[in-house]
C-alpha positions in Angstrom: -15.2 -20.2 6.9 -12.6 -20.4 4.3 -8.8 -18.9 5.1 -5.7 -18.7 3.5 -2.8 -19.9 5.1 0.9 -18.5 4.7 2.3 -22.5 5.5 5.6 -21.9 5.6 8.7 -19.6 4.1 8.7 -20.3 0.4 7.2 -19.4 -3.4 3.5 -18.5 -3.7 2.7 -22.0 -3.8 3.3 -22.3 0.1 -0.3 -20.7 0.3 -3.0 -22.9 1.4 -6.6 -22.4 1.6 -8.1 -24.6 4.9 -11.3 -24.7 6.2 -12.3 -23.6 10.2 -15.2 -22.8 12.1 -17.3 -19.0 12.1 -15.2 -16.9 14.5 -17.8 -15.3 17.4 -17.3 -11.5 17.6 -15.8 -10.5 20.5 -17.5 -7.5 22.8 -16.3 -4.6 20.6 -16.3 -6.1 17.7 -18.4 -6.7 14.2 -17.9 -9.9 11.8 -18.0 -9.5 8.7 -18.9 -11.3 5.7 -16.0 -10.8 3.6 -16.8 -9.8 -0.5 -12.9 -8.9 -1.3 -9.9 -8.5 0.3 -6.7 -7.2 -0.5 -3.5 -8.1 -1.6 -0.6 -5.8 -0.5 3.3 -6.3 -1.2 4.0 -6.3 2.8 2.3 -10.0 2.1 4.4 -11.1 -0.3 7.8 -10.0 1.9 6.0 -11.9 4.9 5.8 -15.3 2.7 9.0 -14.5 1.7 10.4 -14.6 5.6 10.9 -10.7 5.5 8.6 -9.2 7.1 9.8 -9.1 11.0 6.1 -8.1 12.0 4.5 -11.4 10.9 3.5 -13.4 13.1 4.8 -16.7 14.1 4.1 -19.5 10.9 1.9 -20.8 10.0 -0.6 -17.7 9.5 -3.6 -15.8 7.8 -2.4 -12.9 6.6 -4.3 -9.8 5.2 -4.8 -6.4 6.1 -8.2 -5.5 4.6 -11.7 -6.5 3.9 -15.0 -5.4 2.3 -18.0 -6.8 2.6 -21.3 -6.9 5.1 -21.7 -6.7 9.0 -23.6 -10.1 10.4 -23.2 -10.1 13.8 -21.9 -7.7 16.2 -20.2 -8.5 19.6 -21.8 -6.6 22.9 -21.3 -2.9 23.4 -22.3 -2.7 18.9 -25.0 -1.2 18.2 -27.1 -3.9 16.4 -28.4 -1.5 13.4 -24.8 -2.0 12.6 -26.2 -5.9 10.8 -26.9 -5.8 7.5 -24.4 -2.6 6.3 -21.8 -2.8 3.9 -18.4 -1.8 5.3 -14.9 -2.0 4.6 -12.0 -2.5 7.1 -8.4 -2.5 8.3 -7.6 -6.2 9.4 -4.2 -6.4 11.4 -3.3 -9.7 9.9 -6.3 -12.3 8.9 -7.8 -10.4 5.9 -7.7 -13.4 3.8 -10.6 -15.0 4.7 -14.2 -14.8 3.9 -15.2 -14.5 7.9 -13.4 -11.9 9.8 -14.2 -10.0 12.9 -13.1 -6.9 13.6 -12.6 -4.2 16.6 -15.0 -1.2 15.7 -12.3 1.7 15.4 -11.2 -0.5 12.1 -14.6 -0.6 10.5 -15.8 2.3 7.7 -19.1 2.4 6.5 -19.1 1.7 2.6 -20.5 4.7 0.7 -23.7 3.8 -1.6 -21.8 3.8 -4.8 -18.2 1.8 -3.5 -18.2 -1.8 -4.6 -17.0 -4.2 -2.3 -14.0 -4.8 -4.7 -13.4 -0.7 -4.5 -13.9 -1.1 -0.8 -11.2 -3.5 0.2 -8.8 -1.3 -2.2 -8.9 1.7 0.1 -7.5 1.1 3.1 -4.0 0.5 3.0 -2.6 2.1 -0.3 -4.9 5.3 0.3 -4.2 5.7 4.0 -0.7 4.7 3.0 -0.8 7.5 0.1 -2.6 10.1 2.7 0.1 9.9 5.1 3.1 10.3 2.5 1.4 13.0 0.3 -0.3 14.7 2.7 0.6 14.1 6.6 4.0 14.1 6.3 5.6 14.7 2.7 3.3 18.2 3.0 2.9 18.2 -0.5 1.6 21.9 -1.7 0.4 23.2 -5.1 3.2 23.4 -7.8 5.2 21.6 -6.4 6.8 18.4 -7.8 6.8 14.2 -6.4 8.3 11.5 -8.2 5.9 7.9 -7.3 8.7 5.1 -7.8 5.9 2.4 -8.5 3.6 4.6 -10.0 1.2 1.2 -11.3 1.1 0.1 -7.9 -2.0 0.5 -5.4 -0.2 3.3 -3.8 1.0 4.7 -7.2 -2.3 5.0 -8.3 -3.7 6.8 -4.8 -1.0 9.1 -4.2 -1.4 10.6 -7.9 -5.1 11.0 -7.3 -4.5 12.5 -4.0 -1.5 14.9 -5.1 -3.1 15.7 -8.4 -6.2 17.1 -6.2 -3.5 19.1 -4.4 -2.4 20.8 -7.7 1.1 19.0 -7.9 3.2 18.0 -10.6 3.2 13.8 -10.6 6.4 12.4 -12.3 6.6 8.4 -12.3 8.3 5.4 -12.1 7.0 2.5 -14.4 8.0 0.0 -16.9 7.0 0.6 -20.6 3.8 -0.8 -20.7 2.0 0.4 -18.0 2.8 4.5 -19.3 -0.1 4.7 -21.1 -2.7 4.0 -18.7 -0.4 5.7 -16.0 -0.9 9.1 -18.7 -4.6 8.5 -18.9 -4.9 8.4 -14.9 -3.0 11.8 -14.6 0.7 11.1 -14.1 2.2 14.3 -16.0 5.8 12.5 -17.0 6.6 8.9 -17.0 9.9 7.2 -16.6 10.8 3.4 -17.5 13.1 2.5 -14.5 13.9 -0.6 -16.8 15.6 1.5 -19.3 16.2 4.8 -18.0 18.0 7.0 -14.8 15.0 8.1 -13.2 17.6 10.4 -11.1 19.0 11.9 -15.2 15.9 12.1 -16.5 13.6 14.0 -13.6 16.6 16.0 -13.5 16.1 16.9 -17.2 12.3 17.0 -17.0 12.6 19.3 -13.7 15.3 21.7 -15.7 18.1 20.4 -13.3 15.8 21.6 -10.1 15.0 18.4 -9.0 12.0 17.3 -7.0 9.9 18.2 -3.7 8.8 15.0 -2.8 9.8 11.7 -3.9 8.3 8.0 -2.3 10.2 5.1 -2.3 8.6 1.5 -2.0 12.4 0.2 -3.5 15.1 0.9 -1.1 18.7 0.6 -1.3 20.6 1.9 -4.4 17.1 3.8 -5.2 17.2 6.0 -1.9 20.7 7.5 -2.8 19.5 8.8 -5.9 16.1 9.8 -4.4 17.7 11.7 -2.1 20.6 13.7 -4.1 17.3 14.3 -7.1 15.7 16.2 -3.9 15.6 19.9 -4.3 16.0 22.2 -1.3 13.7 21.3 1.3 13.0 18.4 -0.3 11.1 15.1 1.2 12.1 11.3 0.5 9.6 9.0 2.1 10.3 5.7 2.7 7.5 3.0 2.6 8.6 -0.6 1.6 11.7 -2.0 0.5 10.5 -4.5 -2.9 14.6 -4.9 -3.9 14.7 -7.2 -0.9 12.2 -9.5 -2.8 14.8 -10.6 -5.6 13.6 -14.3 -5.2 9.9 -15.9 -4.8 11.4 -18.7 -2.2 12.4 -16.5 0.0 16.0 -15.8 1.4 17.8 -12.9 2.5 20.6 -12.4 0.0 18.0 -9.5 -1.6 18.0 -7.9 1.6 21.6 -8.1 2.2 22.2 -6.0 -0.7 19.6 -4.2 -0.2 20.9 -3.0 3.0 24.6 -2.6 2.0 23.2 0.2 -0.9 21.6 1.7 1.9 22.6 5.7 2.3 23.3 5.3 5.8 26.1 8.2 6.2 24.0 10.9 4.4 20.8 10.0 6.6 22.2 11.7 9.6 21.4 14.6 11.4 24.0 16.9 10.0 23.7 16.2 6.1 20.0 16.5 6.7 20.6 19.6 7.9 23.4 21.1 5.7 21.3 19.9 2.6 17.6 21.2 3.9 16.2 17.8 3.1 14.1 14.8 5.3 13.7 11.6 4.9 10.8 9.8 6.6 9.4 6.2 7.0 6.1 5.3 6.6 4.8 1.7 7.6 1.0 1.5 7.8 1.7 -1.8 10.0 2.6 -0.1 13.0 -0.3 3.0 13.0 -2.5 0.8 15.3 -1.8 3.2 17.8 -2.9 5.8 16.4 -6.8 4.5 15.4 -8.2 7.8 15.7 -6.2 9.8 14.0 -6.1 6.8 11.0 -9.9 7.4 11.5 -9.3 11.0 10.9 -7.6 10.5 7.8 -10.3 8.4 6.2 -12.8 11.1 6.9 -10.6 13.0 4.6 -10.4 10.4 1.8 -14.1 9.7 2.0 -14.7 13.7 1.6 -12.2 13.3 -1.9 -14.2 10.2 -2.9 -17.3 12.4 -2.4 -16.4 14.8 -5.0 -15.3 12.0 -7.3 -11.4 13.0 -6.9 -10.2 9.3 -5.4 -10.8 5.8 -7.2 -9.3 2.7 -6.8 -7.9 0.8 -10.1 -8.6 -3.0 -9.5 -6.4 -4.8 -11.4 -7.8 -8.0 -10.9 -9.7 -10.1 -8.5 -8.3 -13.9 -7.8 -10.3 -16.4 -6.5 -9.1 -17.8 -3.0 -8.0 -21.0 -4.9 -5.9 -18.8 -7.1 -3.6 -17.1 -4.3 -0.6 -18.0 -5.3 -1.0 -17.2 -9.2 -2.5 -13.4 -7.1 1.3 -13.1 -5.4 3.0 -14.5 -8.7 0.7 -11.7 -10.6 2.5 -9.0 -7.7 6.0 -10.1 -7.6 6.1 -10.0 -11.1 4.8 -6.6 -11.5 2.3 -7.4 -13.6 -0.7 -5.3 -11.7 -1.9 -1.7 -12.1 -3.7 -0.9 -9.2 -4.7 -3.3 -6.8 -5.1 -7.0 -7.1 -7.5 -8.7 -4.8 -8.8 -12.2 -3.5 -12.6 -13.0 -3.5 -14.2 -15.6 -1.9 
């Protein structure tokens, strides 16, 4: 098997590709024969040294896979050999062998690719539990997507346009057109413009229901004064930390300094009739079934054709660090992947 290895803290270049023998599934568990996996941001932040859940360097990391079942551990049924599947991997996704405890494998529907496959588990379970399981999004109503190119840009607009919501976005110039095309109703270039002024002025000085953050700092105290009453800031990543590819915590300093700390307390929450919430996919392994639940959903909403993963590109395992270069720089709408 092939793996890529986070070696140490440092620029993209710090990832290595090393060679290691077939893992054996475990009882409980299937291997798989990885097609694609994906690249997420909380990978990028882990190379960088700021990701606390990491584990101890060097490591594989990754959080999901597509591809086909072949070989199960005891207590799997053995028809099981042979189907295509995609999965959440906690940590070792990048890899073209992985094996993986049943509760974190999904059957691949007929007409999912591989590459669509290793797209959907993060940023669409991510985008459920924003959208849906906690940021209660209802029909007419309004959410701002900082990010709007990103993986989970691109899933929670598919998942609140089904809703019947209003989708305003965060994005630099060049990605708005696409962004338009895919169903985001207004478009903001955070490069350029206050996205706090201008959904003001787009909202007729209402402001928004919903609003998800990947940014943090500075970005959360607008977020949360743009919130209209009973509005909902959700908090799922913090990319101003990761102002520099070698790593270092100066970004996250700041970061944390522009922090709203005073107004995120119990009584200005309550005086204002607004939330704030956190969302970290990482720490939902708890909580398999109900994850499981949640796919069940998203598979009904691929059914009916209303989800759709936008790859932006597919690197080849020797190209992972041009894959977290192509990230950190922005550059991506939709998901980027690795392929074997």
């Amino acid at each position: 098997m092939r793996q890529i290895w986070i070696s140490k803290v440092g620029p993209p270049e710090v990832l290595v590709v090393e060679e290691a023998p077939d893992p054996q599934p475990a009882a409980g568990e299937m291997r798989i024969r990885v097609e694609a996996s994906g690249v997420n941001f909380a990978d990028v932040m882990g190379r960088l040294g700021l990701y606390p859940d990491l584990p101890r360097l060097p490591v594989v990391p990754g959080y999901e896979v597509a591809g086909r079942v072949d070989a199960v551990g005891s207590g799997i049924d053995a028809s099981w050999v042979g189907r295509d599947v995609f999965a959440s991997t906690r940590f070792g996704g990048y890899a073209d062998v992985v094996c993986v405890p049943q509760a974190q494998v999904f059957p691949r529907p007929s007409d999912m690719s591989a590459a669509q496959g290793a797209a959907i588990p993060v940023n669409y379970l991510t985008a459920w539990q924003l959208v849906v399981a906690m940021g209660g999004l209802k029909a007419g109503e309004t959410v701002l997507i900082h990010s709007a190119g990103g993986g989970v840009g691109i899933a929670a607009t598919q998942i609140a346009k089904h809703i019947g919501a209003k989708v305003i976005g965060t994005a630099s110039a060049g990605k708005h057109e696409e962004l338009r095309s895919r169903g985001v109703d207004h478009l903001i270039d955070y490069r350029t413009e206050d996205f706090e002024e201008r959904a003001r002025q787009m909202t007729g000085g209402r402001g928004v229901e919903l609003i998800l953050d990947a940014v943090g700092g500075a970005s959360l105290k607008k977020g949360y004064r743009l919130l209209a009453p009973t509005g909902r800031l959700g908090t799922f990543g913090a990319s101003a930390a990761a102002t520099n590819k070698a790593g270092g915590y100066l970004g996250m300093v700041s970061m944390l300094a522009n922090t709203p700390w005073v107004q995120f307390n119990p009584l200005s929450l309550m005086n204002a009739n607004k939330g704030v919430f956190g969302v970290n996919f990482g720490h939902m392994w708890g909580e398999l079934d109900r994850m499981r639940l949640w796919m069940d959903q998203l598979m009904s909403l691929w059914e009916k054709g209303a989800i759709r993963p936008k790859i932006a590109r597919a690197f080849r395992f020797d190209e992972a660090a041009a894959a977290h270069h192509f990230i950190q720089d922005r550059k991506n709408i939709g998901k980027a992947l690795l392929a074997p």
